[in-house]
C-alpha positions in Angstrom: 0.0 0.0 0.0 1.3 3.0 -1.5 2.5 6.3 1.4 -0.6 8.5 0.7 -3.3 5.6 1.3 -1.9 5.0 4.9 -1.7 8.6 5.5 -5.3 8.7 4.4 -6.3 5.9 6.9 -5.0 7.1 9.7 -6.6 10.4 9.2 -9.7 9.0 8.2 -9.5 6.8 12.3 -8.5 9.6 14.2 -11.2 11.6 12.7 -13.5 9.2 13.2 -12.4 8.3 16.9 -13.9 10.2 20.0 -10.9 9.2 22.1 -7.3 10.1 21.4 -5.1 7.0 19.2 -2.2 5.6 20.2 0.2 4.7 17.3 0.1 0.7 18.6 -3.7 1.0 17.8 -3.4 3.1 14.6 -0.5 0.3 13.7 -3.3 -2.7 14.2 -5.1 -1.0 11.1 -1.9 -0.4 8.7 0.1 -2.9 6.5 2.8 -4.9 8.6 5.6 -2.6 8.6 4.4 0.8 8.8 6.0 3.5 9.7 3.4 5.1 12.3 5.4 7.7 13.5 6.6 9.1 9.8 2.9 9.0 8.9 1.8 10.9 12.0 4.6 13.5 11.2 3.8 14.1 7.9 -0.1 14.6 8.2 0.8 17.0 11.3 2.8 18.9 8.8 -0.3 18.6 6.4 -2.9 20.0 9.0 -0.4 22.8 10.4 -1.8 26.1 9.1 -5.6 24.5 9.2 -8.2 25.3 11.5 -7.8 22.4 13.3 -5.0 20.6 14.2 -3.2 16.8 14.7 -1.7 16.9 18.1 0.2 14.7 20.4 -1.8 14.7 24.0 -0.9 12.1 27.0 1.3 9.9 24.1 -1.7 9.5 21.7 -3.2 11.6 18.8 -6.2 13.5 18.0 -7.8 16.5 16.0 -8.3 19.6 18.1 -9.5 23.2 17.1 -6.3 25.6 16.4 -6.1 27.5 19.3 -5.8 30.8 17.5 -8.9 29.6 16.4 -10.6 28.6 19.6 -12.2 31.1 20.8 -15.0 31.1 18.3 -15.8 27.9 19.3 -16.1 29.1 23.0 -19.6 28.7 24.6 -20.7 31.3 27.8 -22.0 27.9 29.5 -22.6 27.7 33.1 -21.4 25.3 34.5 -23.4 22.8 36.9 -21.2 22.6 39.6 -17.9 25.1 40.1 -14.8 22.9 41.7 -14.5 24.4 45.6 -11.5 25.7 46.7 -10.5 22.6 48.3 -10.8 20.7 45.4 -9.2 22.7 43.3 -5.9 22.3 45.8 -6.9 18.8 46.3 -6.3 18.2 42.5 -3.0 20.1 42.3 -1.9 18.0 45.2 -2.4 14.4 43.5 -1.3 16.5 39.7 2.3 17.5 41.6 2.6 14.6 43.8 0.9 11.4 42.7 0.7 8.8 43.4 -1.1 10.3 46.7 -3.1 8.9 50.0 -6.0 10.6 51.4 -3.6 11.2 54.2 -0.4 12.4 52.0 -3.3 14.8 50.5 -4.6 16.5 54.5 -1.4 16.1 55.2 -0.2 19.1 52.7 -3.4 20.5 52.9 -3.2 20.8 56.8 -6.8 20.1 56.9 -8.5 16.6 57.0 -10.8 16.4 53.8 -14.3 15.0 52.8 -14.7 12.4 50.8 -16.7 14.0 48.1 -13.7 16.2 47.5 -11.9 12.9 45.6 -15.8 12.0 44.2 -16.1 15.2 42.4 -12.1 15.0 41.0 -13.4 11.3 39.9 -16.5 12.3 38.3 -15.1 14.4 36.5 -12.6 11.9 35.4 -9.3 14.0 36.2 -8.2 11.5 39.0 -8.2 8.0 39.1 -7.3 5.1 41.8 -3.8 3.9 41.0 -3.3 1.1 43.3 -2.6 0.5 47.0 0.5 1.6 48.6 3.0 -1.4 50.0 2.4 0.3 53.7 0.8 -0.8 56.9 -3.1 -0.7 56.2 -2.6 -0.8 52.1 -4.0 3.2 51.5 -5.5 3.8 47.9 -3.2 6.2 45.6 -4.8 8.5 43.4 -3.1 9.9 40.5 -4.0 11.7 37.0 -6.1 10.1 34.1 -5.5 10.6 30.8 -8.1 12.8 30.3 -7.2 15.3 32.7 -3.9 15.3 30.5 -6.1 16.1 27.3 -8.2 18.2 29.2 -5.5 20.5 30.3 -3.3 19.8 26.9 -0.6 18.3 27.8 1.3 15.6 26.8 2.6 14.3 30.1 2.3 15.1 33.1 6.0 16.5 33.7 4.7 19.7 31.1 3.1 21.1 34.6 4.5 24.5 35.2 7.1 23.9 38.6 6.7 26.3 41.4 9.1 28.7 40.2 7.4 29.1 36.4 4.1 30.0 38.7 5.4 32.4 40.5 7.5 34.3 37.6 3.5 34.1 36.0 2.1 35.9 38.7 0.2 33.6 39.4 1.2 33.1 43.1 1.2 37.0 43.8 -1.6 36.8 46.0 -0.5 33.1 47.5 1.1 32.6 51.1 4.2 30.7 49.4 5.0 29.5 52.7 2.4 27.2 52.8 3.8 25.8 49.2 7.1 24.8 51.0 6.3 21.2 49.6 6.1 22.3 46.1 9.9 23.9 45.8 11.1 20.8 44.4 7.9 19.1 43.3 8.2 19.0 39.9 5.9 16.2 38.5 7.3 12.7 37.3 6.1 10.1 36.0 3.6 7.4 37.6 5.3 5.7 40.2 4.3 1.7 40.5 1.7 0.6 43.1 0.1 -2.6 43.8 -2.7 -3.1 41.1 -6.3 -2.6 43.2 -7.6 -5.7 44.7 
């Protein structure tokens, strides 16, 4: 099969997908031998200057409005429920420390925290259960999904700003830093391994 004709498949999947592609499952539909990865670059390049674009988001690939462009797309919505304060910090905990306890999370916090705080992050399907810890009692570890990865646009979860990229933002002007002592060298890595849930 000629260059062009898998180029045109995998366009014509990821269009047709709701759900980001990896390039293993874009591979299962192409001739034995493909080059995935050439194909993906080329039809990037093809879809650069277009109105939407081909995009690499948690290590797989979709179509997704160019952001000059996004704005007109942009809905005044209300929203049915507005995250609370607490789990808005809640989720930056697990995003710049997972995998997290409950108790790693009130711990940092220096509050103890509801239940409902980790039910609305898991609804919304930004946080997920990773496992149990190897530790007295077995505690459940939450970490990112995917889709808060999409949702935010990033490809991994390392392309979090660190604490010093906030702050030369502004975007800690207002902030007691002191209480972000635990932050200073929290820059995200990649999921740790915990023991599968059981």
């Amino acid at each position: 099969m000629e260059k062009p004709e898998q180029i045109r498949i995998v366009e014509a999947l990821l269009f047709a997908s709701d759900k980001p592609l990896s390039a293993i499952a874009l591979a299962e539909c192409l001739p034995e031998g493909a080059h995935v990865e050439e194909l993906l670059s080329e039809l990037q390049e093809q879809y650069e200057k277009r109105g939407v674009n081909l995009v690499e988001v948690a290590g797989k690939w979709m179509f997704r409005t160019a952001p000059d462009l996004a704005f007109l797309l942009r809905k005044e919505v209300e929203e049915e429920r507005r995250l609370s304060r607490a789990a808005i910090e809640t989720l930056a905990i697990i995003a710049y420390h997972q995998p997290v306890t409950r108790a790693d999370i009130e711990e940092i916090r220096g509050v103890s925290m509801s239940k409902g705080t980790l039910d609305v992050l898991m609804e919304a399907n930004w946080v997920r259960m990773m496992g149990r810890r190897r530790t007295p009692g077995r505690p459940q570890t939450y970490g990112t999904s995917d889709h808060f990865l999409v949702h935010f646009g990033l490809e991994t979860i390392k392309d979090l700003p660190g604490l010093a990229e906030l702050k030369a933002a502004g975007f800690l002007d207002n902030v007691n830093t002191s209480r972000l002592n635990l932050l200073e060298d929290a820059k995200p890595t990649e999921e740790q391994p915990e023991l599968p849930n059981s």
